[in-house]
Jmol script that loads the backbone (N, CA, C; Angstrom):
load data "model"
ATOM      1  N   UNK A   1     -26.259 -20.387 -37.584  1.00  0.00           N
ATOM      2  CA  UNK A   1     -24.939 -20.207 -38.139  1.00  0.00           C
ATOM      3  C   UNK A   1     -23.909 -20.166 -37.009  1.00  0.00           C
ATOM      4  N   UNK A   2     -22.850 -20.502 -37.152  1.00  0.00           N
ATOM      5  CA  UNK A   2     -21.847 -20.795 -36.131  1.00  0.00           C
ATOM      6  C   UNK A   2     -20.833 -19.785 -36.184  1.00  0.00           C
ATOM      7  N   UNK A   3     -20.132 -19.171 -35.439  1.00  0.00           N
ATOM      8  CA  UNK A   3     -19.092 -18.203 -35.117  1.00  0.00           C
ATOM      9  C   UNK A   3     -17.917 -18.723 -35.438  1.00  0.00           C
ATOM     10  N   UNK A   4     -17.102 -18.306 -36.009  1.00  0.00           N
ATOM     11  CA  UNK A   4     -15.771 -18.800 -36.171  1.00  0.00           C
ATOM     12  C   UNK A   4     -14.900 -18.379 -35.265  1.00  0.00           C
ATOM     13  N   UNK A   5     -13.991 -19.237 -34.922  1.00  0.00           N
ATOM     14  CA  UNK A   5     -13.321 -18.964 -33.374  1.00  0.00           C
ATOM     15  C   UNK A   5     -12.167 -18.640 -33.932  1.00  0.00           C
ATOM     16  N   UNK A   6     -11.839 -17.816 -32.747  1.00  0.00           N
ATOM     17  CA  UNK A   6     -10.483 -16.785 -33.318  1.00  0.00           C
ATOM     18  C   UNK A   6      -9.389 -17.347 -33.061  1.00  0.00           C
ATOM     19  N   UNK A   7      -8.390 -17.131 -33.833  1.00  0.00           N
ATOM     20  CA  UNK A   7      -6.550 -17.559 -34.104  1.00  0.00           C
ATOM     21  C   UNK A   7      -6.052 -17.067 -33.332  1.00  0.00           C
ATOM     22  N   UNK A   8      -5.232 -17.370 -32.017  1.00  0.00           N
ATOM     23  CA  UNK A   8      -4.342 -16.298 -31.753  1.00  0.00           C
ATOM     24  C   UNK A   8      -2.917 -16.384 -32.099  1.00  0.00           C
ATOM     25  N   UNK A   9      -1.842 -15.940 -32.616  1.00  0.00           N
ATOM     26  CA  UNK A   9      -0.775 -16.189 -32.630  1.00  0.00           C
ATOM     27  C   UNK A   9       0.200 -15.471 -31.291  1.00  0.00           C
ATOM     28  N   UNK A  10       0.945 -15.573 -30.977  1.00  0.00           N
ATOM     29  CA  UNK A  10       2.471 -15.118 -30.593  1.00  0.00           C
ATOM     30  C   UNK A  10       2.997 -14.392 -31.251  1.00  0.00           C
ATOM     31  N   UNK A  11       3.477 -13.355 -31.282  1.00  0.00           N
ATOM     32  CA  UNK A  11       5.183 -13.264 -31.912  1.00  0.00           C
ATOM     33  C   UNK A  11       5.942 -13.146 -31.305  1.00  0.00           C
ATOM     34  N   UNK A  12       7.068 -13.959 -31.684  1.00  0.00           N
ATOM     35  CA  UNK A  12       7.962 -13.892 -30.572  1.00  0.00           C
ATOM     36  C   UNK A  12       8.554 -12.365 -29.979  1.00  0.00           C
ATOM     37  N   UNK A  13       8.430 -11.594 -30.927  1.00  0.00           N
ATOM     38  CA  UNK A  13       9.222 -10.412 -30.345  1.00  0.00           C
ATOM     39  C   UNK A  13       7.959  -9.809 -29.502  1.00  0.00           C
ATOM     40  N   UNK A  14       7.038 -10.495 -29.057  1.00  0.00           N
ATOM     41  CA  UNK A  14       5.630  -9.294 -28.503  1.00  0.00           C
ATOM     42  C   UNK A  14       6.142  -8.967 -26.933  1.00  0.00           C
ATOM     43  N   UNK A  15       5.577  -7.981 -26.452  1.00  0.00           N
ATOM     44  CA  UNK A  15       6.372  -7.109 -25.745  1.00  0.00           C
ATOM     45  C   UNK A  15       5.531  -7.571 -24.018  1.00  0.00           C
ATOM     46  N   UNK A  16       4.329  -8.429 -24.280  1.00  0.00           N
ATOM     47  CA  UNK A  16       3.521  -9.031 -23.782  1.00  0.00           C
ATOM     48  C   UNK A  16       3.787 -10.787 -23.140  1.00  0.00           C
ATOM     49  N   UNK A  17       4.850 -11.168 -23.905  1.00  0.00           N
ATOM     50  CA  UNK A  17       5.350 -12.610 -23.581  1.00  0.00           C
ATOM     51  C   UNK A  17       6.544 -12.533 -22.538  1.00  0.00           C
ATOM     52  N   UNK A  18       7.108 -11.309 -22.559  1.00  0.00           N
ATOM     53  CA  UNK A  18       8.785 -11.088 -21.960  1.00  0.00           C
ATOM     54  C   UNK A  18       8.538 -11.429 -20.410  1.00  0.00           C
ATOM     55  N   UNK A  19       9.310 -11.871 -20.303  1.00  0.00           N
ATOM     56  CA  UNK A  19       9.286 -11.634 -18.109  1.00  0.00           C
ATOM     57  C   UNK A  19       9.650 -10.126 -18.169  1.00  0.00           C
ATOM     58  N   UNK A  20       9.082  -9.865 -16.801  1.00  0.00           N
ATOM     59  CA  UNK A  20       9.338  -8.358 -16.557  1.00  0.00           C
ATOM     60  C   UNK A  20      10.858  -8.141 -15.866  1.00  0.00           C
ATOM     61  N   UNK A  21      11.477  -7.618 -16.226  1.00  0.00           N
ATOM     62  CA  UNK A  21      13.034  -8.028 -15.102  1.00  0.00           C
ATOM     63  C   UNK A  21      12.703  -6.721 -14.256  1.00  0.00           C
ATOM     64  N   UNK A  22      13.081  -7.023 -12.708  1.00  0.00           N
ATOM     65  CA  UNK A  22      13.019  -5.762 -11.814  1.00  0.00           C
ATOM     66  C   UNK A  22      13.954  -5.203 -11.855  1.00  0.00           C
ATOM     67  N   UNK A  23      13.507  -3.493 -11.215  1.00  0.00           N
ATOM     68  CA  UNK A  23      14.867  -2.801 -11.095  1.00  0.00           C
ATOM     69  C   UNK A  23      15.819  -3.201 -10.363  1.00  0.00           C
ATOM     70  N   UNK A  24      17.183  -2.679 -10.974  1.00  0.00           N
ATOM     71  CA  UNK A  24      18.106  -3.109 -10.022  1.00  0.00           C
ATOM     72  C   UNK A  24      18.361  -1.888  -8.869  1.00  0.00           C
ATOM     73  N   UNK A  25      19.101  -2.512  -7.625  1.00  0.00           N
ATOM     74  CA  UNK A  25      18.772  -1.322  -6.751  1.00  0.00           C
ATOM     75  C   UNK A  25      20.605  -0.969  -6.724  1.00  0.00           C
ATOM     76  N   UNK A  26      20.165   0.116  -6.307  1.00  0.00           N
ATOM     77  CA  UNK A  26      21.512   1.181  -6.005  1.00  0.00           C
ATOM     78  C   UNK A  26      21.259   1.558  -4.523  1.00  0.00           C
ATOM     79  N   UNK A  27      22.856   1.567  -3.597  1.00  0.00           N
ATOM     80  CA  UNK A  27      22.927   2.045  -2.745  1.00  0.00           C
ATOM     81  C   UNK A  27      23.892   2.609  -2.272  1.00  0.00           C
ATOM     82  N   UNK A  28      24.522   4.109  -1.866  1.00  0.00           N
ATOM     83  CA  UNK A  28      25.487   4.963  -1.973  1.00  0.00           C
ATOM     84  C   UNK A  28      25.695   4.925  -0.662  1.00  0.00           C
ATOM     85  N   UNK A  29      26.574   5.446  -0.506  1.00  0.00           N
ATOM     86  CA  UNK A  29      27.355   5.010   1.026  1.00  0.00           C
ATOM     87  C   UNK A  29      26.569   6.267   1.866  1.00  0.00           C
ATOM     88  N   UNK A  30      25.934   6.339   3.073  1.00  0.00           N
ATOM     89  CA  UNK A  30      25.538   7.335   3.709  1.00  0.00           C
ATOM     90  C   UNK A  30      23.556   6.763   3.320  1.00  0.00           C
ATOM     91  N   UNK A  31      23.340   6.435   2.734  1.00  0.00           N
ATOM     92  CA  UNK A  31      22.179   6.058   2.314  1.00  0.00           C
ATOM     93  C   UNK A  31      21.781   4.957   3.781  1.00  0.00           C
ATOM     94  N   UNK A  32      20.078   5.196   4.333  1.00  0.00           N
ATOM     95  CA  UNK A  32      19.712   4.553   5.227  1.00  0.00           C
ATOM     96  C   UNK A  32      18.531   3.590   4.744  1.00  0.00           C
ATOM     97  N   UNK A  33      18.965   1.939   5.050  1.00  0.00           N
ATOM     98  CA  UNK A  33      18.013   0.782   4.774  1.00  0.00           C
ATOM     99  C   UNK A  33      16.993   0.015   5.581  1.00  0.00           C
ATOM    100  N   UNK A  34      16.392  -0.495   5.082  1.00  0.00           N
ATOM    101  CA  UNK A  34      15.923  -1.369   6.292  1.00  0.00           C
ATOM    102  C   UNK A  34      16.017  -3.013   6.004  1.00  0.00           C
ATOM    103  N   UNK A  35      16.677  -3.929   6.684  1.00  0.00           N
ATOM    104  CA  UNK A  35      16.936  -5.245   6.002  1.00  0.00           C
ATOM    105  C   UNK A  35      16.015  -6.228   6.863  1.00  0.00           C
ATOM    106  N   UNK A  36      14.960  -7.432   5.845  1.00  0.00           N
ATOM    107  CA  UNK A  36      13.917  -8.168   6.683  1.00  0.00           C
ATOM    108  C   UNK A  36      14.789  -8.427   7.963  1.00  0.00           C
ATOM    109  N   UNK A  37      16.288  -9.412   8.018  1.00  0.00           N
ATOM    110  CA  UNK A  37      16.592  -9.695   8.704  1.00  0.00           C
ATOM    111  C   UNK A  37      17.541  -9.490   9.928  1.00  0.00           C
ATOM    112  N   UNK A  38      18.119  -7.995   9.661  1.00  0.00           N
ATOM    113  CA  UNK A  38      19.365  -7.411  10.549  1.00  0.00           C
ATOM    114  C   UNK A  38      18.096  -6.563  11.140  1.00  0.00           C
ATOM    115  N   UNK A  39      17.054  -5.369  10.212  1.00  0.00           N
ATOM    116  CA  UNK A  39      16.501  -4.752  10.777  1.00  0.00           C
ATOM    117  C   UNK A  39      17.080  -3.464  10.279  1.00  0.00           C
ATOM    118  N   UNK A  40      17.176  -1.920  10.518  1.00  0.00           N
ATOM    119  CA  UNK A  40      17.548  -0.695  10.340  1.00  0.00           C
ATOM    120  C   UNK A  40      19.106  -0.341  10.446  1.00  0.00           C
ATOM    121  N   UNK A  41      19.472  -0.006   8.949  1.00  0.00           N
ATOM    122  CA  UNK A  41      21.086  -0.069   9.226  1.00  0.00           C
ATOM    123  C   UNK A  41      21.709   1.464   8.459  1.00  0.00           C
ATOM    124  N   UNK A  42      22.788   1.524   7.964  1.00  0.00           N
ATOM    125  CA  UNK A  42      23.505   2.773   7.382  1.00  0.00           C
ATOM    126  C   UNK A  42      24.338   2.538   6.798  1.00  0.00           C
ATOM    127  N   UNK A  43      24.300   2.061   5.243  1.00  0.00           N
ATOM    128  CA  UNK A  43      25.452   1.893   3.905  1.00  0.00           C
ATOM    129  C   UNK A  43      26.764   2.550   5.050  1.00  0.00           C
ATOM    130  N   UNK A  44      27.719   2.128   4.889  1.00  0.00           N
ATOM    131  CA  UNK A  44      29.111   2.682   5.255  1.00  0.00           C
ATOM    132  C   UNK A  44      29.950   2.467   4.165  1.00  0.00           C
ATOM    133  N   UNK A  45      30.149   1.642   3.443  1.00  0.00           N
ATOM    134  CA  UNK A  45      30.746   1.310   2.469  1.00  0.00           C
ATOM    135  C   UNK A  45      30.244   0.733   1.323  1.00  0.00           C
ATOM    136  N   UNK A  46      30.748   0.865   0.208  1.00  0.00           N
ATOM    137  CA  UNK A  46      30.287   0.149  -0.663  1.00  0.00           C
ATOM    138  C   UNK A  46      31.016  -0.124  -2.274  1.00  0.00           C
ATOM    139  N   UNK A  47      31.173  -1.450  -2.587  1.00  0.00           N
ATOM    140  CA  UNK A  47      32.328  -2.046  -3.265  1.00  0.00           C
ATOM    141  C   UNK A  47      31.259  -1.695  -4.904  1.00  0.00           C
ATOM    142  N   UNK A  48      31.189  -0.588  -5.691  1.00  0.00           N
ATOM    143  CA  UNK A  48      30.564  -0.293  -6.140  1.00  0.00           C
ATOM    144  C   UNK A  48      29.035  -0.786  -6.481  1.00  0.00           C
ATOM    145  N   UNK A  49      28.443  -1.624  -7.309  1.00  0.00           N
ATOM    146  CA  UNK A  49      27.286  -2.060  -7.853  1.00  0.00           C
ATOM    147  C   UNK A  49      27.185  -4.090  -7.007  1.00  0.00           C
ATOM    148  N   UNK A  50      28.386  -4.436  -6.846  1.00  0.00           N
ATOM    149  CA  UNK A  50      28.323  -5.595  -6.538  1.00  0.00           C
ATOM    150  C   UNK A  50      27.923  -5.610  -5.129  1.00  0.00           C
ATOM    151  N   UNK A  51      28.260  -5.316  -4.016  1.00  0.00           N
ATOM    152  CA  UNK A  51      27.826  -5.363  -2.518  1.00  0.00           C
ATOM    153  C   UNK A  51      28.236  -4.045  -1.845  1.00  0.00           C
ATOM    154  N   UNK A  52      27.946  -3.545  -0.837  1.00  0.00           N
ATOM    155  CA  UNK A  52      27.358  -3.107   0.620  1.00  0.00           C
ATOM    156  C   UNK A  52      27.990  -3.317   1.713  1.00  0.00           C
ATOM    157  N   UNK A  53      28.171  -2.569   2.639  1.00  0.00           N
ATOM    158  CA  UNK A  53      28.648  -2.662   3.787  1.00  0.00           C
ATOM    159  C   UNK A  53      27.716  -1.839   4.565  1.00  0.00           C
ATOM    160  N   UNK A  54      26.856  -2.416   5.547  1.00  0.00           N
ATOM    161  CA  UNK A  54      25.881  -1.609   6.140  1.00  0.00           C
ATOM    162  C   UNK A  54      26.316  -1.917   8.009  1.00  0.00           C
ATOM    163  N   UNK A  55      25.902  -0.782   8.283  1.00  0.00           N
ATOM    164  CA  UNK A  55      26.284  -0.747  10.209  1.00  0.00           C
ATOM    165  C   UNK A  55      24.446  -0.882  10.561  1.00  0.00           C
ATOM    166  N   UNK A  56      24.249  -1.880  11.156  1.00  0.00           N
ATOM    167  CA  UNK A  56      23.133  -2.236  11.410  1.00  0.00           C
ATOM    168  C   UNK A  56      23.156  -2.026  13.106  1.00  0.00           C
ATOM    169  N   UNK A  57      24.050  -1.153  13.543  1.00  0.00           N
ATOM    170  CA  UNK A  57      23.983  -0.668  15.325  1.00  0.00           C
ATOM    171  C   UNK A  57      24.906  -1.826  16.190  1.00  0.00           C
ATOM    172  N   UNK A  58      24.491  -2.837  16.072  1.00  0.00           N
ATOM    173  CA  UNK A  58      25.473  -3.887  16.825  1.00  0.00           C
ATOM    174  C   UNK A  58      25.729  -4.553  16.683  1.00  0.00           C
ATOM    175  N   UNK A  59      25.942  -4.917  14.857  1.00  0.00           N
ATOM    176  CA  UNK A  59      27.059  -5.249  14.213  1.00  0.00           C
ATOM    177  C   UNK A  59      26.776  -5.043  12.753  1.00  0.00           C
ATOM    178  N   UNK A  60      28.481  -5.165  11.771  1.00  0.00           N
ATOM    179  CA  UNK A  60      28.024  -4.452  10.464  1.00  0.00           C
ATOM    180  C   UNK A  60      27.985  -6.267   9.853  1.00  0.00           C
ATOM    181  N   UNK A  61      27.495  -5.734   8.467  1.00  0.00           N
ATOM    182  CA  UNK A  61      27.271  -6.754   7.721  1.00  0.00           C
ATOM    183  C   UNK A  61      28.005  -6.205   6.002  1.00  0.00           C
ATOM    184  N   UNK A  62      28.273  -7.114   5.700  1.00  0.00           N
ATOM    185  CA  UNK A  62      28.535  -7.538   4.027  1.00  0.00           C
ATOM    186  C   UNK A  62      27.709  -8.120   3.715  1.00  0.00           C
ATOM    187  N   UNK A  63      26.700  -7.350   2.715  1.00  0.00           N
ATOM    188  CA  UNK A  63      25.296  -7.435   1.874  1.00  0.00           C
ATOM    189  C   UNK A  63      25.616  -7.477   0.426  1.00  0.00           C
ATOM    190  N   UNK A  64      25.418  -8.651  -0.458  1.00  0.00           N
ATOM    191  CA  UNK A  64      26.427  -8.570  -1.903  1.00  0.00           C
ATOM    192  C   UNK A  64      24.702  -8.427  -2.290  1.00  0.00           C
ATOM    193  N   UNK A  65      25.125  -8.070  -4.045  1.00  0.00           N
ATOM    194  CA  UNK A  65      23.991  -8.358  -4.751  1.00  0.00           C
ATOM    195  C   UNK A  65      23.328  -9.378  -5.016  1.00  0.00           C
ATOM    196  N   UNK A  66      21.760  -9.912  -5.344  1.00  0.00           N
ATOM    197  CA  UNK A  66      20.831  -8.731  -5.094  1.00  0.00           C
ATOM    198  C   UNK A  66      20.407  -8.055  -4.169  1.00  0.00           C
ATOM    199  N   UNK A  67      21.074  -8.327  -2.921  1.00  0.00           N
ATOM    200  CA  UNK A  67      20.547  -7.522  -1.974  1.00  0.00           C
ATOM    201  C   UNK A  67      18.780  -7.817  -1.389  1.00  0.00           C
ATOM    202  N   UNK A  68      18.563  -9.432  -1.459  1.00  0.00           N
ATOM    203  CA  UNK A  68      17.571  -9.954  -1.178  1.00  0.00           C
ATOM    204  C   UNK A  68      17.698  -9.444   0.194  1.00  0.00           C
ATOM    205  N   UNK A  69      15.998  -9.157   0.919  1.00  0.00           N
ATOM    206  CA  UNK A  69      15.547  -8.286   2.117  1.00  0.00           C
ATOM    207  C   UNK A  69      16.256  -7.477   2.311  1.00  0.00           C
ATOM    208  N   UNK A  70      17.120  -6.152   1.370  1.00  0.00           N
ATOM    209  CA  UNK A  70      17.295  -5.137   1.679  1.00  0.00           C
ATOM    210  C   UNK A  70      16.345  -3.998   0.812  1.00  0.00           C
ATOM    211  N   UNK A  71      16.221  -2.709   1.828  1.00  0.00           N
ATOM    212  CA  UNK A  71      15.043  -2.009   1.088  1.00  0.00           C
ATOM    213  C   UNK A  71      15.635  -0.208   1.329  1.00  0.00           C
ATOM    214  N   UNK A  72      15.621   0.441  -0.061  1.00  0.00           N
ATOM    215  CA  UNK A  72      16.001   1.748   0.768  1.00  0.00           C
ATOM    216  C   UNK A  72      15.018   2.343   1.739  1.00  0.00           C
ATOM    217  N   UNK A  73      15.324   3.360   2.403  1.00  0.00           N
ATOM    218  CA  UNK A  73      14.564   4.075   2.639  1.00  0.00           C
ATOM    219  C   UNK A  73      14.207   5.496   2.824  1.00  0.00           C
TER     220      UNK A  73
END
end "model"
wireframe off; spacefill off
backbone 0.3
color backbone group
C-alpha cells in the first residue's frame, strides 16, 4: 500500500514566510562605537534618528542611517 504524500499550503499571512526586518539602531550623543572602517569613535552629535556625528580621534565623521559598519558598544 502506498503513503499518501502530504499537501503543504502557505498562508499568506504565516508568520514563517515574512523576512525578518532587523533592529533599528539608536545612538545618543555621548554613546561610544566602534565603526569597521574609521575604527573607535564618540557620538558628539546627533540629527535625531536619521544620522550621527561621531569624533573618531583624528577626525569626525557624518554617519547617516543605517549606519552600515557602525556598532554600539
Amino acid at each position: 500500500m502506498k503513503k499518501p504524500e502530504a499537501v503543504r499550503r502557505h498562508l499568506p499571512t504565516s508568520p514563517f514566510k515574512a523576512k525578518a526586518e532587523a533592529p533599528r539602531k539608536h545612538f545618543a550623543v555621548g554613546d561610544r562605537v566602534t565603526h569597521d572602517a574609521y575604527g573607535l569613535g564618540r557620538v558628539i552629535a546627533a540629527e535625531g534618528d536619521s544620522a550621527v556625528l561621531v569624533d573618531f580621534g583624528s577626525h569626525q565623521e557624518r554617519i547617516a542611517e543605517p549606519y552600515r559598519g557602525m556598532f554600539p558598544l
